[in-house]
N, C-alpha and C positions, 0 to 999 in steps of 0.2 A: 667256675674256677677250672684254669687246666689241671688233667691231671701229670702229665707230663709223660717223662720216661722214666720209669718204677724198677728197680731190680728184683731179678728174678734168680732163685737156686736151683740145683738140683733137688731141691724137697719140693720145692713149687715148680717148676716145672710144667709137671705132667699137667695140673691143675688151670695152670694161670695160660698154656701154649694150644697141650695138645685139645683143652678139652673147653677152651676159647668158642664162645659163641660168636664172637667176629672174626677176621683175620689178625694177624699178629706178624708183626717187624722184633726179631731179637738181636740185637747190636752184641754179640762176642767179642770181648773187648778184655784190656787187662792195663792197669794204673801206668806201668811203664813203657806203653806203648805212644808212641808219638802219633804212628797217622791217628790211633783210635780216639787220640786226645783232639785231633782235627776232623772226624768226621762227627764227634758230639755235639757239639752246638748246632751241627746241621738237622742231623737225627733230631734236635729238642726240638729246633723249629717246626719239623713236620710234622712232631706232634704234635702242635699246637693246631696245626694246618686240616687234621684228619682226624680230629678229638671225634670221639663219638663211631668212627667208621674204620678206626685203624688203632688199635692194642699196639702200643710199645711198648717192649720190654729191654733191658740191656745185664747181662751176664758173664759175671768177671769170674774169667777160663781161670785165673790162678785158684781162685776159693773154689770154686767148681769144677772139677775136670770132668765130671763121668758127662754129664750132658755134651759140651763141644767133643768128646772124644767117640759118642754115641750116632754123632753126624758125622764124623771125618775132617773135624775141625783142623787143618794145619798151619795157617795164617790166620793172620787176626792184624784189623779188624775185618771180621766175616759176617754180614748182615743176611739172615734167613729170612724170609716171607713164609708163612702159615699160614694154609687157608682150610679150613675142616680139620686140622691136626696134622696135617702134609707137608711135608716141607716141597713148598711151590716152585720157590727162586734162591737163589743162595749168589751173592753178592762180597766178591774177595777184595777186603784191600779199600784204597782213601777215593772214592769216585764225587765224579761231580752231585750235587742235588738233583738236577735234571733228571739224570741215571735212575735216579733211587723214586721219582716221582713215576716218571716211566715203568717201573715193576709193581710198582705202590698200584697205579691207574687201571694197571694190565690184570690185578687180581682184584679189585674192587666192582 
């Protein structure tokens, strides 16, 4: 069974990103945001695609702000790549799937 994309807090965080025994995609997103609402179902699918090799998580900046604030979060949606608890790649704004397979590939 997939597991998909899981949300993650500022309480979990540290637990579920930095301290992640695989890499990690965290989608910073917020309900009334339109691209973040168009680049979701891309993000599900990849999940689907890298079950197993690739942690997604996605984290809504309105309920949480210390975490995107602790990266420099200033648009959304802003997709981070983690890789050992690092932020790798950091990803602004509605991009193609291709894009995101390419950084995905590139830390894998």
């Amino acid at each position: 069974m997939a597991e998909g994309v899981k949300e993650v807090s500022d309480s979990t965080f540290e637990q579920e990103v930095l301290n992640s025994d695989i890499p990690v995609l965290v989608d910073f997103w917020a309900p009334w945001c339109g691209p973040c609402k168009a680049i979701g179902p891309v993000v599900e699918e990849l999940s689907k695609e890298y079950e197993g090799r690739l942690k997604f998580l996605k984290c809504n900046v309105d309920d949480n702000p210390a975490t995107p604030s602790s990266f420099g979060i200033r648009a959304i949606p802003t997709l981070i790549l983690f890789k050992d608890g690092k932020n790798v790649e950091q990803i602004v704004g509605m991009v193609q799937k291709a894009k995101l397979e390419d950084a995905i590939n590139g830390i894998l």
